[in-house]
C-alpha positions as CSV (number, residue, x, y, z in Angstrom):
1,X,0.0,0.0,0.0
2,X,1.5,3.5,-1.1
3,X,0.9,6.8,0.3
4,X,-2.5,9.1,-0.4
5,X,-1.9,12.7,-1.6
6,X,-3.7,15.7,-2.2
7,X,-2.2,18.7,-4.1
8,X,-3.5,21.7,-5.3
9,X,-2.8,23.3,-8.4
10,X,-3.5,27.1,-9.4
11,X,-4.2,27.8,-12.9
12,X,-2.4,30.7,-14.0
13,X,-4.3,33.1,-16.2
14,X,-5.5,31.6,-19.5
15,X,-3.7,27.9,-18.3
16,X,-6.9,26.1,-16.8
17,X,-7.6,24.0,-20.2
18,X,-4.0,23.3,-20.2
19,X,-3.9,22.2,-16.3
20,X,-7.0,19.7,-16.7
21,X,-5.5,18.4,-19.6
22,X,-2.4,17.6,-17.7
23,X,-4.4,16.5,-15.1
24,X,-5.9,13.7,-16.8
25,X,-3.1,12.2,-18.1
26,X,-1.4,12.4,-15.2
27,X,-2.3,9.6,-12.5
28,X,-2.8,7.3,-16.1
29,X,1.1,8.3,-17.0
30,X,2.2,7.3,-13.7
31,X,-0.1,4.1,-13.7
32,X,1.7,3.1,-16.6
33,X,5.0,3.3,-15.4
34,X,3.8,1.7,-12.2
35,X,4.5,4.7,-10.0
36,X,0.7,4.8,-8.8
37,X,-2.0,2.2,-7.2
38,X,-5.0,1.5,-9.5
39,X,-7.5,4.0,-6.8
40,X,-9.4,5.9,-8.2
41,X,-8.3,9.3,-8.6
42,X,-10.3,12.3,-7.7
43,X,-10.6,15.6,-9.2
44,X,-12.2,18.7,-7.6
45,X,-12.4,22.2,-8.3
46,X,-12.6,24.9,-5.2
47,X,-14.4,27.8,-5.0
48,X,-10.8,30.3,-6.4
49,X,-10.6,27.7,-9.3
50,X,-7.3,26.2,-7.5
51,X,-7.8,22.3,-9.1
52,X,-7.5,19.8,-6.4
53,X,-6.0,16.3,-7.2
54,X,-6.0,13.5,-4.8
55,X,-4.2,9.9,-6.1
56,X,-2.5,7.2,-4.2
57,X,1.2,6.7,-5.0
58,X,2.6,2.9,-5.0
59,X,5.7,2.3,-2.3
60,X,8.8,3.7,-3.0
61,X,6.3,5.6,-6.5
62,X,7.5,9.3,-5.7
63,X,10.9,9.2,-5.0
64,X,11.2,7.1,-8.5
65,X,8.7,9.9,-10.5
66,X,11.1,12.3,-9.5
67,X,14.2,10.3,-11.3
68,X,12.0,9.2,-14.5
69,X,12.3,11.9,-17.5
70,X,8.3,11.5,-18.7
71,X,7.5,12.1,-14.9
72,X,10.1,15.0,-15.2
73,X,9.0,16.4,-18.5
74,X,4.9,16.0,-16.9
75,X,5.9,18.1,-14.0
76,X,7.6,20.8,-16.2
77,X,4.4,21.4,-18.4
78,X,2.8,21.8,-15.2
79,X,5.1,24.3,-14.3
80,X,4.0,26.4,-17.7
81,X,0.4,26.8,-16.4
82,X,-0.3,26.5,-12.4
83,X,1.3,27.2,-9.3
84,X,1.2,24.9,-6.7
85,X,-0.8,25.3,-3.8
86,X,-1.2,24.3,0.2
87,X,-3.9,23.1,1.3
88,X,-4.3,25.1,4.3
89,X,-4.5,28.3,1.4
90,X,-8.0,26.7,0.2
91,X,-10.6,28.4,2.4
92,X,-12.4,25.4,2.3
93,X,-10.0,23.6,4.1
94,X,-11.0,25.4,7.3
95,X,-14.1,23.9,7.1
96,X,-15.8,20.9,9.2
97,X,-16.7,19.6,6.1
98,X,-14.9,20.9,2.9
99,X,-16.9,20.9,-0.4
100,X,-15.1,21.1,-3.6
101,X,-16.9,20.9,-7.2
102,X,-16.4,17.1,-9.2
103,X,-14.7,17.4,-12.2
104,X,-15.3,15.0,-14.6
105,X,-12.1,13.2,-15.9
């Protein structure tokens, strides 16, 4: 069993097509190379339009991603259209219960 983690991803301006394409190749690209579990991946929006992944990453999967040039060359396009971004930033993260909008993948 891997590790669960949620990251947030801030389009920046005219980059949100770009970032959910990205997006959903992502967890698929890193199934493939065997860097990620087969759980279903989530993908939310929050209220600021900061996208909100959330994927589980196989043992040992993330300090390999970081060594493999496709995972590499993933995270750079990335780079081109959102800023990362802590959870604690979201408002909704203060909440009992935080509510994000689905996004279809």
């Amino acid at each position: 069993m891997g590790d669960m983690v949620i990251v947030g991803y801030r389009p920046k301006r005219g980059g949100e097509d770009e970032l959910l394409a990205l997006t959903r190749e992502h967890v698929p690209l890193l199934r493939r190379l065997g860097l990620a579990t087969d759980r279903p991946a989530l993908v939310m929006r929050a209220k600021s339009g900061v996208i909100v992944e959330v994927f589980e990453w196989r043992d040992g999967g993330i300090t390999a991603a970081h060594e493999h040039p496709d995972v590499v060359a993933m995270w750079g396009r990335y780079a081109a259209v959102c800023d990362y971004v802590p959870l604690r930033e979201l408002p909704e993260a203060g909440d009992m219960f935080a509510q994000f909008e689905p996004v279809d993948m």
